[in-house]
N, CA, C and O atoms as CSV, one atom per row, in Angstrom:
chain,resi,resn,atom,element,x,y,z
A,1,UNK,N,N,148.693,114.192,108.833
A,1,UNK,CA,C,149.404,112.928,108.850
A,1,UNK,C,C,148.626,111.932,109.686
A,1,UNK,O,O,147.861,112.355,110.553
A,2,UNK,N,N,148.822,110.253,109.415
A,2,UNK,CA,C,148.240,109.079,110.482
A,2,UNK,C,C,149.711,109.391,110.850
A,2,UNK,O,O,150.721,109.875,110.339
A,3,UNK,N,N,149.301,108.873,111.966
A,3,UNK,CA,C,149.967,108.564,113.463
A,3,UNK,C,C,149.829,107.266,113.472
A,3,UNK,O,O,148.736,106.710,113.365
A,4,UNK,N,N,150.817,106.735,113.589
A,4,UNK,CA,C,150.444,104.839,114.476
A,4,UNK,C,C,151.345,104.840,115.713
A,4,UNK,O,O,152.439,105.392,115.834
A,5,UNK,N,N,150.599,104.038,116.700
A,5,UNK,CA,C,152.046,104.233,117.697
A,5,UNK,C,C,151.618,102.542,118.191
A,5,UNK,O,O,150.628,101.884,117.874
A,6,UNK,N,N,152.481,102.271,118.847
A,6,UNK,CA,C,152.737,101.277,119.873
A,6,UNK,C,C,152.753,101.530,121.101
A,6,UNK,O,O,153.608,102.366,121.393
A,7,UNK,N,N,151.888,100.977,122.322
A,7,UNK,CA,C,152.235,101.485,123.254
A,7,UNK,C,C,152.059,100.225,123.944
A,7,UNK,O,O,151.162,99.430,123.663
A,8,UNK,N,N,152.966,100.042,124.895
A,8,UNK,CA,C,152.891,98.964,126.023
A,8,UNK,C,C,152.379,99.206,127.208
A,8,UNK,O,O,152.237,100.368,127.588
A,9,UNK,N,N,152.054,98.236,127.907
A,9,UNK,CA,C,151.323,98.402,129.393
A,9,UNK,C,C,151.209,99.341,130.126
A,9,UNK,O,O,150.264,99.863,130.717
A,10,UNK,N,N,153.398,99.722,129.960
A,10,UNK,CA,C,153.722,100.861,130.713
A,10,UNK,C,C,153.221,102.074,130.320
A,10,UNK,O,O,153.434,103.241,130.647
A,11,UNK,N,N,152.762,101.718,129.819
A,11,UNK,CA,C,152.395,103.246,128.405
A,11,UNK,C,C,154.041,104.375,128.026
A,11,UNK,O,O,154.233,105.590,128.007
A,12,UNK,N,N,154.762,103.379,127.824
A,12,UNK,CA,C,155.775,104.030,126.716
A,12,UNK,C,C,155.245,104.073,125.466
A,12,UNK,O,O,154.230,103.427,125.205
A,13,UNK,N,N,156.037,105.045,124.300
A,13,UNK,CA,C,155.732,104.727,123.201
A,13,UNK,C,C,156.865,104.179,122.975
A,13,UNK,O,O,157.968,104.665,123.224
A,14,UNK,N,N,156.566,102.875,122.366
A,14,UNK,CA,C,157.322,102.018,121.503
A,14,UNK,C,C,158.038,102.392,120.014
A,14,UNK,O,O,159.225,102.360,119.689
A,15,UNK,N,N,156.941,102.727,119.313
A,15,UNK,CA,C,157.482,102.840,117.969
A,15,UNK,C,C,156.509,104.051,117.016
A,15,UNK,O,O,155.306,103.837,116.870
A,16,UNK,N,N,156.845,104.699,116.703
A,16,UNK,CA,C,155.946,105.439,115.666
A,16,UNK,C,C,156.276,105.395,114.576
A,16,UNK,O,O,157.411,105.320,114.105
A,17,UNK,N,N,155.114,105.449,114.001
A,17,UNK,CA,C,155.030,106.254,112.039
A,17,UNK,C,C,153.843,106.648,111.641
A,17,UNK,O,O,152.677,106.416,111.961
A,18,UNK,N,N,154.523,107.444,110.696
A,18,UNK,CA,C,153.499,108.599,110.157
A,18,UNK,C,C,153.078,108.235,108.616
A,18,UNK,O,O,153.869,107.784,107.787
A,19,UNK,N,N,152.002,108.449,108.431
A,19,UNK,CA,C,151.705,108.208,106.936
A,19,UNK,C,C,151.219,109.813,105.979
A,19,UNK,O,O,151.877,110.833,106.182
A,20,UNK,N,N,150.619,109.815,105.476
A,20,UNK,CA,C,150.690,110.934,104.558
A,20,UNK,C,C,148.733,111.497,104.961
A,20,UNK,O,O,148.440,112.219,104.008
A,21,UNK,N,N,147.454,111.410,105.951
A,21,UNK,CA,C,146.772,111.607,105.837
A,21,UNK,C,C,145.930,113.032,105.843
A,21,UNK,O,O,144.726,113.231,105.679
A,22,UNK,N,N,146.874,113.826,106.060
A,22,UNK,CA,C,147.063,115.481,106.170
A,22,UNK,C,C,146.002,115.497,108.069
A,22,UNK,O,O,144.876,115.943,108.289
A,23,UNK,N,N,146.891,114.892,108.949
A,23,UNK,CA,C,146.075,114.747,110.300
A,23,UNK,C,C,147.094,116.182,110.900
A,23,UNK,O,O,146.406,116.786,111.723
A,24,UNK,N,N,148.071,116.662,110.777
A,24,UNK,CA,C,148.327,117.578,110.936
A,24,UNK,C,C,150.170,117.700,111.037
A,24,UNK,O,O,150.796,116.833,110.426
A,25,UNK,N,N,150.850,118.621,111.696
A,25,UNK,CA,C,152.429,118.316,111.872
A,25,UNK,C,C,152.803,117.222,112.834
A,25,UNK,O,O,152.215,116.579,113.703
A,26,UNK,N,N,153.914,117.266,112.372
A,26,UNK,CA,C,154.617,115.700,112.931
A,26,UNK,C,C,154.607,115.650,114.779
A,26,UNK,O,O,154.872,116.713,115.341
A,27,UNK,N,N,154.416,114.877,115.323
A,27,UNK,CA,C,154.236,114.726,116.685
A,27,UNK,C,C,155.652,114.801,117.267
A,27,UNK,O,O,156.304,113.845,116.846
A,28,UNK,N,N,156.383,115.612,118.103
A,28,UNK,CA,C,157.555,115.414,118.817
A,28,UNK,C,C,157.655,114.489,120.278
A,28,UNK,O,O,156.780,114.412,121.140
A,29,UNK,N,N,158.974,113.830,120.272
A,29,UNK,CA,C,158.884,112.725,120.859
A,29,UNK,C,C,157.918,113.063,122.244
A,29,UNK,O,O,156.927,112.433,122.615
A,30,UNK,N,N,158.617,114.409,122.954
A,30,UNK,CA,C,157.661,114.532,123.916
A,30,UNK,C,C,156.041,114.584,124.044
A,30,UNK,O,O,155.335,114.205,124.978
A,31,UNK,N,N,155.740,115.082,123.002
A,31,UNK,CA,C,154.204,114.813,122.457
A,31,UNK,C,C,153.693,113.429,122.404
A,31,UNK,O,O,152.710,113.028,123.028
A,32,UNK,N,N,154.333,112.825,121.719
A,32,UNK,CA,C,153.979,110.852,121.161
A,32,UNK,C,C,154.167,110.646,122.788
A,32,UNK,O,O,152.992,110.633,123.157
A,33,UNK,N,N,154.984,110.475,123.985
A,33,UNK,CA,C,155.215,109.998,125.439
A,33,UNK,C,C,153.895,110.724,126.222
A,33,UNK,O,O,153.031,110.116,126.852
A,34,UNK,N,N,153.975,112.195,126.010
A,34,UNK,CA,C,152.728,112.499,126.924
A,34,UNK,C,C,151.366,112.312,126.121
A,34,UNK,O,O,150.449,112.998,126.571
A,35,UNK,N,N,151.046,111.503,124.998
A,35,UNK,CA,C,149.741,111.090,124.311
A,35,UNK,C,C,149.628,109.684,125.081
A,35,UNK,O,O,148.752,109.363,125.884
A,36,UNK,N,N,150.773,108.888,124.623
A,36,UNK,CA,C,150.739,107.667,125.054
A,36,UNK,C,C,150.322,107.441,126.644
A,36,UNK,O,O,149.712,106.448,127.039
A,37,UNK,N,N,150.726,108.457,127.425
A,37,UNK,CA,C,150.704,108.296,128.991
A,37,UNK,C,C,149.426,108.959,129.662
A,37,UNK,O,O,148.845,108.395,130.590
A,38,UNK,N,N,149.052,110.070,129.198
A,38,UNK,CA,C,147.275,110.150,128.931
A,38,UNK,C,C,146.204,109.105,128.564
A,38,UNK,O,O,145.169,108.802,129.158
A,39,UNK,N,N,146.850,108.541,127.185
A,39,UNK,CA,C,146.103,107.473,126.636
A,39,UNK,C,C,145.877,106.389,127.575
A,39,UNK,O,O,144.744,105.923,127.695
A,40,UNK,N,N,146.718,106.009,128.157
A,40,UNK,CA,C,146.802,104.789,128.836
A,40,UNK,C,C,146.315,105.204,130.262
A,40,UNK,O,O,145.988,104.139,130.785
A,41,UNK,N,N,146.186,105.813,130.797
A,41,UNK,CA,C,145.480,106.382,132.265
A,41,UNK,C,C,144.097,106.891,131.661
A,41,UNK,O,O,143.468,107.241,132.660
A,42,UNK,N,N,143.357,107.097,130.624
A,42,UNK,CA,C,142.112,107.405,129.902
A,42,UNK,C,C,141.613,105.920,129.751
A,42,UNK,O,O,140.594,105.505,130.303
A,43,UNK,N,N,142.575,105.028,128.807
A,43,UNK,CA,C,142.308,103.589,128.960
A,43,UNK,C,C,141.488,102.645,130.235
A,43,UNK,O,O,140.457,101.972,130.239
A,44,UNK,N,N,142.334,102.921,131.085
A,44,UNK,CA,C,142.506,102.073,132.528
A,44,UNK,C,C,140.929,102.973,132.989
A,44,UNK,O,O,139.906,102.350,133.276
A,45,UNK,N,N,141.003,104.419,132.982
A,45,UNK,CA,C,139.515,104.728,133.813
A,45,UNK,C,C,138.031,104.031,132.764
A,45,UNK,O,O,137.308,103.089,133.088
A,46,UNK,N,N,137.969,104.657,131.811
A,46,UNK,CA,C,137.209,103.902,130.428
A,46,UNK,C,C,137.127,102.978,131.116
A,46,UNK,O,O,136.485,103.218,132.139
A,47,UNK,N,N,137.685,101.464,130.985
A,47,UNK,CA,C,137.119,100.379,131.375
A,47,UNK,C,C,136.875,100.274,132.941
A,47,UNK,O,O,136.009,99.536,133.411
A,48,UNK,N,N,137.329,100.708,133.357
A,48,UNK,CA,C,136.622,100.711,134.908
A,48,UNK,C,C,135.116,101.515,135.090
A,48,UNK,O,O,134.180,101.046,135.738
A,49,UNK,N,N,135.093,102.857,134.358
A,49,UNK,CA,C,133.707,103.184,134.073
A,49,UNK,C,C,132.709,102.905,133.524
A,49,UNK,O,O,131.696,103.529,133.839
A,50,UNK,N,N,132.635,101.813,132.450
A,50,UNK,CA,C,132.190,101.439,131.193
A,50,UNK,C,C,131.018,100.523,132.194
A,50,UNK,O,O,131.136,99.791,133.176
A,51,UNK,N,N,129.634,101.097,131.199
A,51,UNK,CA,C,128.696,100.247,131.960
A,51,UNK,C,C,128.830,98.978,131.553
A,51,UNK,O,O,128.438,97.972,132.144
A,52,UNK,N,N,129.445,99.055,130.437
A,52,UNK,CA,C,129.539,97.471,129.468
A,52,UNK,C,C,129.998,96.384,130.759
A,52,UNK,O,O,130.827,96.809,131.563
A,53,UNK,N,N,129.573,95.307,130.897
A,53,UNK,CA,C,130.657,94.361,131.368
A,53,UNK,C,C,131.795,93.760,131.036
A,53,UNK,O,O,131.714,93.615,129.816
A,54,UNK,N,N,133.025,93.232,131.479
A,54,UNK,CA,C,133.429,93.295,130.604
A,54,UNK,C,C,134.576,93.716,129.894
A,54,UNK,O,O,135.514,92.992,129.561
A,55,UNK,N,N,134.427,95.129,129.646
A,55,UNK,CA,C,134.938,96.109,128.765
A,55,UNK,C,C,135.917,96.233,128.725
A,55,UNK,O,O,136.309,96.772,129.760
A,56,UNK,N,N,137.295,95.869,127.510
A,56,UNK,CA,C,138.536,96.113,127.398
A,56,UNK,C,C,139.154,97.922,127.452
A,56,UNK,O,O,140.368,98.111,127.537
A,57,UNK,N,N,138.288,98.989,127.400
A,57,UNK,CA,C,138.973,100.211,127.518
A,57,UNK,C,C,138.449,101.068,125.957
A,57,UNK,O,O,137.577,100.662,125.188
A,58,UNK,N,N,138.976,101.872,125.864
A,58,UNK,CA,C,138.318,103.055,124.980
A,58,UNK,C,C,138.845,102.480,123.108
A,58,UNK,O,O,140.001,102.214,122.781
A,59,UNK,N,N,138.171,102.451,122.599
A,59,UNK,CA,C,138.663,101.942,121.141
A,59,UNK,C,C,138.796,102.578,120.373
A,59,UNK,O,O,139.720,102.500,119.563
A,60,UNK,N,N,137.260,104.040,120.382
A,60,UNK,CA,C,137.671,105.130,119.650
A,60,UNK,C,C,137.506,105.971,120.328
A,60,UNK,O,O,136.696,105.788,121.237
A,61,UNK,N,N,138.215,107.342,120.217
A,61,UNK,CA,C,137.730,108.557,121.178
A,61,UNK,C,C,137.802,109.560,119.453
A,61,UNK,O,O,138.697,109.331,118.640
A,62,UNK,N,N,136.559,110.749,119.172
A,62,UNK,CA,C,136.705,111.020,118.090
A,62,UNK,C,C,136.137,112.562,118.867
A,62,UNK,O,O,135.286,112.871,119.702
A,63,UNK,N,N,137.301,113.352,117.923
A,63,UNK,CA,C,136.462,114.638,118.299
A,63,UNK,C,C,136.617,115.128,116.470
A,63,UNK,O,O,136.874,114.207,115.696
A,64,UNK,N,N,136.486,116.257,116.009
A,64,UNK,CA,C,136.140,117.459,115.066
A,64,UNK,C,C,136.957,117.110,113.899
A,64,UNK,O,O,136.648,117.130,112.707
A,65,UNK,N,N,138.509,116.658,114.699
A,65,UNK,CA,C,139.648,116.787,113.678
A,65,UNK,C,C,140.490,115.554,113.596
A,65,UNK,O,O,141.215,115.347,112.623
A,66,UNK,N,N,140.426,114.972,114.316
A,66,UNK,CA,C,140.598,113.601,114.287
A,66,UNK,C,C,140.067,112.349,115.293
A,66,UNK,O,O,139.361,112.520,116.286
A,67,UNK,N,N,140.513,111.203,114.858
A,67,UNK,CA,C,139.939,109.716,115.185
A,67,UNK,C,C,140.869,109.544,116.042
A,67,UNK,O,O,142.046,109.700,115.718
A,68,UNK,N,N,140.468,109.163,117.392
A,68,UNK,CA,C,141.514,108.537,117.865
A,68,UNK,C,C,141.614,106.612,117.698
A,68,UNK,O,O,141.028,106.030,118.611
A,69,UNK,N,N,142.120,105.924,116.901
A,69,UNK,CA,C,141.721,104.444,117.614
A,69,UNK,C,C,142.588,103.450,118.041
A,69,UNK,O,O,143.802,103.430,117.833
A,70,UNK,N,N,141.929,102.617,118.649
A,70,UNK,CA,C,142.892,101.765,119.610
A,70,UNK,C,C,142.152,100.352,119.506
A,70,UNK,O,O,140.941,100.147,119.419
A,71,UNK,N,N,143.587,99.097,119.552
A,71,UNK,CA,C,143.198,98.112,119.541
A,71,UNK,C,C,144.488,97.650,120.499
A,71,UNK,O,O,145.697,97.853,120.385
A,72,UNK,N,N,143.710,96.956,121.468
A,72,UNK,CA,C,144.642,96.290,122.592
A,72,UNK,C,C,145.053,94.712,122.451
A,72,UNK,O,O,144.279,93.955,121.865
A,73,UNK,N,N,145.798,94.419,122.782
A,73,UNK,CA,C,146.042,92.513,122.194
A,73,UNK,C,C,145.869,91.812,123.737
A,73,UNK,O,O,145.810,92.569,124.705
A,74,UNK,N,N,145.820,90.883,123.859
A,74,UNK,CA,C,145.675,89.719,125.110
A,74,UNK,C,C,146.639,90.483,125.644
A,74,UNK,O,O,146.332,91.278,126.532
A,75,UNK,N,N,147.952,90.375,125.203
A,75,UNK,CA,C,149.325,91.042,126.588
A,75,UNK,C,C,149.573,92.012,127.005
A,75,UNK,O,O,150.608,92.267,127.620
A,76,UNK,N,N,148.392,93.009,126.688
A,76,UNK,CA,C,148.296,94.484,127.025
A,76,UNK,C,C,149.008,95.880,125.989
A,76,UNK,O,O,149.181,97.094,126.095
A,77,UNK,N,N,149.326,94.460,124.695
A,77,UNK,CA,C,150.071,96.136,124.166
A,77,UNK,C,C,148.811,96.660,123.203
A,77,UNK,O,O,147.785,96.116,122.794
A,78,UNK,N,N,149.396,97.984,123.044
A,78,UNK,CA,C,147.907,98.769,122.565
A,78,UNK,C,C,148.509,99.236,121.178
A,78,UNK,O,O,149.562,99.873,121.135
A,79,UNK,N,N,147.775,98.882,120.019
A,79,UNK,CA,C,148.349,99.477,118.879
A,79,UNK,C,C,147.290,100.936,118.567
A,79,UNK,O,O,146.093,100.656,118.510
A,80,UNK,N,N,147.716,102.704,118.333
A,80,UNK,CA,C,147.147,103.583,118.517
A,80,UNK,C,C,147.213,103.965,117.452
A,80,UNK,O,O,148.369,103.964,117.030
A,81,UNK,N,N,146.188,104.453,116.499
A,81,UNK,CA,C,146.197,104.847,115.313
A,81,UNK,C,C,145.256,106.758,115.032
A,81,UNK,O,O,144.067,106.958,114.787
A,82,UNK,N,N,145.867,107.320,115.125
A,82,UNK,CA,C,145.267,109.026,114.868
A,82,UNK,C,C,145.023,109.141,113.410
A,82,UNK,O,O,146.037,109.185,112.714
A,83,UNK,N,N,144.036,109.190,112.897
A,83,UNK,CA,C,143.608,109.744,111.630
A,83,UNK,C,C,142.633,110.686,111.404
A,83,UNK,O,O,141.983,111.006,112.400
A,84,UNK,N,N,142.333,111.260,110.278
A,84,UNK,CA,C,141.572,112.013,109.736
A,84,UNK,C,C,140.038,111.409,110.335
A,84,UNK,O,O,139.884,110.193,110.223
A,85,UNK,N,N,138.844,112.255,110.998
A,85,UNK,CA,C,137.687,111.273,110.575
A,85,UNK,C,C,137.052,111.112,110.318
A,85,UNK,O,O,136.102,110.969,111.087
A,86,UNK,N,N,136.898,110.949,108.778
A,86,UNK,CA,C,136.771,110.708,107.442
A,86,UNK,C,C,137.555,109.491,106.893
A,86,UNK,O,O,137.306,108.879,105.854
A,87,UNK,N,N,138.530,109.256,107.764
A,87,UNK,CA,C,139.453,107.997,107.106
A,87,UNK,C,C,138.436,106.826,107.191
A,87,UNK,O,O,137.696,106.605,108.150
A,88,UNK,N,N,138.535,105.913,105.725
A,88,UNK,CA,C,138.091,104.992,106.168
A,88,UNK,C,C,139.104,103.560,106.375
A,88,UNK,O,O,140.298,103.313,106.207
A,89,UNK,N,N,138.260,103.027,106.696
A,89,UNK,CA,C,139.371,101.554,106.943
A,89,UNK,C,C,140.684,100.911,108.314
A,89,UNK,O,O,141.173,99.794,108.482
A,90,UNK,N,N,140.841,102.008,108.937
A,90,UNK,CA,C,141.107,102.316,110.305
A,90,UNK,C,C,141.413,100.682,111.184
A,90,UNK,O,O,142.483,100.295,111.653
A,91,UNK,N,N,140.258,100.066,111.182
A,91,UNK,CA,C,140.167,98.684,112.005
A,91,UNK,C,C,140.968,97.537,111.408
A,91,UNK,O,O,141.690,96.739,112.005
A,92,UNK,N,N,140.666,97.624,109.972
A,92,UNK,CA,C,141.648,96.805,109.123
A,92,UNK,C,C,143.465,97.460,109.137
A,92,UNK,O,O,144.391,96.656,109.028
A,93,UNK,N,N,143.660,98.610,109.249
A,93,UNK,CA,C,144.838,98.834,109.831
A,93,UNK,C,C,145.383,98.242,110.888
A,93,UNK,O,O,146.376,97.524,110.773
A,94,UNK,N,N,144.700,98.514,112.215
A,94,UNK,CA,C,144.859,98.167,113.407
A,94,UNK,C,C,145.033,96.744,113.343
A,94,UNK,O,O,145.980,96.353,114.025
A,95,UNK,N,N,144.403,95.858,112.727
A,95,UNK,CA,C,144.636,94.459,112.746
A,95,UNK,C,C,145.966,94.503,111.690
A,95,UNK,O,O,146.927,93.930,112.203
A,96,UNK,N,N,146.221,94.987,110.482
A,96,UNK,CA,C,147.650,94.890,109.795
A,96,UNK,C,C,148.573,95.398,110.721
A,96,UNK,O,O,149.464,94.567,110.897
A,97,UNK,N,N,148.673,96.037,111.140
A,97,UNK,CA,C,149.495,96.938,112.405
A,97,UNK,C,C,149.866,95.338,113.209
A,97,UNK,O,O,150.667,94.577,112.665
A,98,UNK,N,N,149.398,95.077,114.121
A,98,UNK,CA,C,149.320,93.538,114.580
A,98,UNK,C,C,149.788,92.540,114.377
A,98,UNK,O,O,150.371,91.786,115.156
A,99,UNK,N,N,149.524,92.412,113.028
A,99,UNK,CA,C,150.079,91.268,111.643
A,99,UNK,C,C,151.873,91.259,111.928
A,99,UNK,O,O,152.674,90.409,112.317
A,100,UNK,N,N,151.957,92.709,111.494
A,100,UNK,CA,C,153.374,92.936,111.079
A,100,UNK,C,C,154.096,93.164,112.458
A,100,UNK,O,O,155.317,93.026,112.526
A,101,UNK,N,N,153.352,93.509,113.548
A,101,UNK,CA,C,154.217,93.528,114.992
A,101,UNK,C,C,154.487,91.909,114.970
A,101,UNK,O,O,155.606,91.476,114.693
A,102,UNK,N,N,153.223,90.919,115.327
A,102,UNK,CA,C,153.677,89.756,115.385
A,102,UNK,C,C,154.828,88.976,114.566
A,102,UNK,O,O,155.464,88.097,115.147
A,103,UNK,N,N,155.093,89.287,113.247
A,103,UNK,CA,C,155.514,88.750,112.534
A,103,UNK,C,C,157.060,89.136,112.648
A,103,UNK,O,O,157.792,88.223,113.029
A,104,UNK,N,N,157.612,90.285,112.388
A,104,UNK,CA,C,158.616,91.411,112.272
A,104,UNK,C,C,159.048,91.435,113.664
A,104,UNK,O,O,160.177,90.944,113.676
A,105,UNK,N,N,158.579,91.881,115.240
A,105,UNK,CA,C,158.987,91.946,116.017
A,105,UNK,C,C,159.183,90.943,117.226
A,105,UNK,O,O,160.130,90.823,118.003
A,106,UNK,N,N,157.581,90.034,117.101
A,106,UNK,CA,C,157.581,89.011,118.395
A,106,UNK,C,C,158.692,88.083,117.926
A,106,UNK,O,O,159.709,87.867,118.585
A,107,UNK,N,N,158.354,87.416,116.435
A,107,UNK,CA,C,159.208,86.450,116.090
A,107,UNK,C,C,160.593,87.121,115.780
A,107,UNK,O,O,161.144,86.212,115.159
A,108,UNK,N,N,161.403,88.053,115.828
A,108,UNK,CA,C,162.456,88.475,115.733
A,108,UNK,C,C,163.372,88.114,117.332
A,108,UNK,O,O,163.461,88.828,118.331
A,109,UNK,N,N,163.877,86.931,117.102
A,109,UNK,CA,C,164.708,86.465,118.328
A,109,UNK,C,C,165.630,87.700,118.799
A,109,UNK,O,O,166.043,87.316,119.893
A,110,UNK,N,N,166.006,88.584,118.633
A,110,UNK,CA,C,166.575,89.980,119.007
A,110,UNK,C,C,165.941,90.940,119.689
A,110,UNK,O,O,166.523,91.896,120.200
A,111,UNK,N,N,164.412,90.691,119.747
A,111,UNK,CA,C,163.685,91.516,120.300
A,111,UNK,C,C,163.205,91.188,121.726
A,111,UNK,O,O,162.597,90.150,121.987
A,112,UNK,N,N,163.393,91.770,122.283
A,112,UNK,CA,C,162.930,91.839,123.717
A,112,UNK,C,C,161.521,92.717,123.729
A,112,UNK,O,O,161.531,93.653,122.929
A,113,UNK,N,N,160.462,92.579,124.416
A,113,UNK,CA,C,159.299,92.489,125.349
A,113,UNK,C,C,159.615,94.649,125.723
A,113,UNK,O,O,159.014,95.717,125.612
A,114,UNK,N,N,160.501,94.280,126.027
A,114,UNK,CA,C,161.120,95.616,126.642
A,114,UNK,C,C,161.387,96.716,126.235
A,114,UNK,O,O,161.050,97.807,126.696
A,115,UNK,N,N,162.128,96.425,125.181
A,115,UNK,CA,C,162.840,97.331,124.213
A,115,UNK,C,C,162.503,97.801,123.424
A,115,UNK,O,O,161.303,97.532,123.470
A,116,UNK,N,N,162.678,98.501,122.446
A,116,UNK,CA,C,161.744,99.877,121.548
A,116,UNK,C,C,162.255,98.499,120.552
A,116,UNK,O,O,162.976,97.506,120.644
A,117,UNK,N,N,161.274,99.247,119.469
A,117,UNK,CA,C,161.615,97.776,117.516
A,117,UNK,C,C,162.504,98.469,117.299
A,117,UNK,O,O,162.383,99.693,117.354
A,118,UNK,N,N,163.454,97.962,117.044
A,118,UNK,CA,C,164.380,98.115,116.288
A,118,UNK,C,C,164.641,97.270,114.600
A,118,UNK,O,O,165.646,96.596,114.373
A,119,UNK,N,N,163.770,97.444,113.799
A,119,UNK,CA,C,163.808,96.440,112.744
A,119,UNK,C,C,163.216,96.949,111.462
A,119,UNK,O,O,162.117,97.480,111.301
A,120,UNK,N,N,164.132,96.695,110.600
A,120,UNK,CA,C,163.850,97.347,109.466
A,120,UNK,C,C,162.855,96.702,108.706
A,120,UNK,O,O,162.078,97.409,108.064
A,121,UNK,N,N,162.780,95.818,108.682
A,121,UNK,CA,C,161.602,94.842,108.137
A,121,UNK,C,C,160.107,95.433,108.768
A,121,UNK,O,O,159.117,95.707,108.090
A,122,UNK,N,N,160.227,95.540,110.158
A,122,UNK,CA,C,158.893,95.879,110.860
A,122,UNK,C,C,158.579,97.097,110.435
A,122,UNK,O,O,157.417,97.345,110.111
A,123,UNK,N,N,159.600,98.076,110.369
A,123,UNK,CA,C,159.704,99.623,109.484
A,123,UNK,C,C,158.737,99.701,107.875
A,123,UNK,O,O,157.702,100.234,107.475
A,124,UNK,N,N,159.579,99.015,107.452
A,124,UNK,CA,C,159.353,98.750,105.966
A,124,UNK,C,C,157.917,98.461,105.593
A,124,UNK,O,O,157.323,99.075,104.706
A,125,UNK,N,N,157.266,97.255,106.500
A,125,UNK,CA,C,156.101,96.877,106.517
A,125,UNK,C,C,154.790,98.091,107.174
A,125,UNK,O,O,153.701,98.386,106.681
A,126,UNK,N,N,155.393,98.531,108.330
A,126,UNK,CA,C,154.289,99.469,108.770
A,126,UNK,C,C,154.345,100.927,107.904
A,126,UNK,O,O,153.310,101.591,107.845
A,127,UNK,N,N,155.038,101.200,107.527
A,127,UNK,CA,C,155.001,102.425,106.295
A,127,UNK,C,C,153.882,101.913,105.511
A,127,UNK,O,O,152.767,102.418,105.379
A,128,UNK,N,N,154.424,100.652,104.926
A,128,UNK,CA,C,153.376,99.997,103.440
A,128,UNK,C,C,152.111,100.092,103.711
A,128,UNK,O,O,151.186,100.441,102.977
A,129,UNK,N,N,152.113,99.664,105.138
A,129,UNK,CA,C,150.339,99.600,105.138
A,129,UNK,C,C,150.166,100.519,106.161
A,129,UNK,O,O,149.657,99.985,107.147
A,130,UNK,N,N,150.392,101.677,106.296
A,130,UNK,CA,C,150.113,103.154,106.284
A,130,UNK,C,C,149.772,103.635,105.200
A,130,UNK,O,O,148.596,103.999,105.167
A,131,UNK,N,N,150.405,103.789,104.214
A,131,UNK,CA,C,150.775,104.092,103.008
A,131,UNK,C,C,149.060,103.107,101.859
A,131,UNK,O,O,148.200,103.517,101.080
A,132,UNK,N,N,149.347,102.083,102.317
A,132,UNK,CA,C,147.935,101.405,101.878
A,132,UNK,C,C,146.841,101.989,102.213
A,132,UNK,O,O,145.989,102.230,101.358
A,133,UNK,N,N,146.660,102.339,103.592
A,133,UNK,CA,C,145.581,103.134,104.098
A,133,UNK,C,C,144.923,104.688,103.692
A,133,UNK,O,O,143.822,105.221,103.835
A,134,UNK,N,N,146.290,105.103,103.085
A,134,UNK,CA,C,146.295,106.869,103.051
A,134,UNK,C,C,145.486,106.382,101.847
A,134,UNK,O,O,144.278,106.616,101.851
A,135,UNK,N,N,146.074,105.681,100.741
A,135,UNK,CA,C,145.425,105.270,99.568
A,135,UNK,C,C,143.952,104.934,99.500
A,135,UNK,O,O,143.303,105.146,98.476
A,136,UNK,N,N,143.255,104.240,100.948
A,136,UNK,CA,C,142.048,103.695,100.853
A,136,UNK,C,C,141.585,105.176,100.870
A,136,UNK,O,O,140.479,105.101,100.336
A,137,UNK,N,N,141.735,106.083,101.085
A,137,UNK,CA,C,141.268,107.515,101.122
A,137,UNK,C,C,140.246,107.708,102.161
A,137,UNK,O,O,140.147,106.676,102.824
A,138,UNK,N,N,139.273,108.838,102.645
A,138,UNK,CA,C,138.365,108.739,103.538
A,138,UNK,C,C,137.387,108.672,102.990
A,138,UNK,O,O,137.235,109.010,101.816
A,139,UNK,N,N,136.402,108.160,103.825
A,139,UNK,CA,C,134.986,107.532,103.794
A,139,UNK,C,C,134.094,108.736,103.002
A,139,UNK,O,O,134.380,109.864,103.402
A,140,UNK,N,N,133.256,108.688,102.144
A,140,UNK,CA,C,132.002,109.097,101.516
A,140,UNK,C,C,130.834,108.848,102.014
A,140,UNK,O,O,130.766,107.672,101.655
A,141,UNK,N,N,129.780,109.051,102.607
A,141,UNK,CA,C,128.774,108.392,102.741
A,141,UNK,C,C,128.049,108.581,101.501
A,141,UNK,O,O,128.311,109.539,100.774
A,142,UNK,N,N,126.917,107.505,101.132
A,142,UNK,CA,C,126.453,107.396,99.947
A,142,UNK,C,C,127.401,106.720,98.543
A,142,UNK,O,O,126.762,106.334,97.564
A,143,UNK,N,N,128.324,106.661,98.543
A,143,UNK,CA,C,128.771,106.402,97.450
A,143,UNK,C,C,129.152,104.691,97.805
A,143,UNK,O,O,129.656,103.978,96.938
């Protein structure tokens, strides 16, 4: 399965979903909280170590069996995406991921900064383009 998560500053997880990429069984909540809270203390050292100047924090971490990737926004929230890696198309997720937070959750006057999404629209949308992604299938080289 992809994994997408949301994670905020605090490094809660915000929101998950799963798409169909055969990345493995479903993550339990305690799993998705202690990824997210690793992730985000891995984050914070990454850019403090990074010879880069600069450096916003870890984007991909990839081992054997899966991708880890990450795209952080100006206000610190981190959108986290686990796939196959072989998946291709990943970055263009991470920016749709984004799309549909901004759209579905920031502009949803009900939503608080704070609070987990609660929104079926934001639901609806991040499935689709999960679901878009599983479809882009994984990468070939050569072809």
């Amino acid at each position: 399965h992809e994994h997408a998560l949301v994670v905020r500053a605090q490094h809660q997880v915000q929101r998950e979903a799963e798409g169909l990429l055969g990345l493995g069984p479903r993550l339990s909540s305690n799993e998705k909280l202690m990824l997210a809270s690793m992730f985000h203390s891995l984050f914070a050292i990454g850019s403090q170590l990074s010879p880069e100047q600069g450096s916003s924090g870890i984007e991909v971490l990839e081992t054997d069996t899966f991708k880890l990737h990450c795209f952080q926004t100006l206000t610190g929230i981190k959108f986290v995406v686990l796939a196959d890696p072989r998946q291709a198309g990943i970055d263009a997720l991470l920016r749709k991921i984004y799309e549909i937070y901004s759209d579905f959750a920031l502009k949803n006057p009900f939503y608080s900064l704070e609070m987990p999404i609660r929104c079926e629209l934001f639901d609806q949308n991040l499935k689709l383009a999960l679901e878009v992604a599983e479809k882009a299938g994984p990468f070939v080289p050569g072809l």
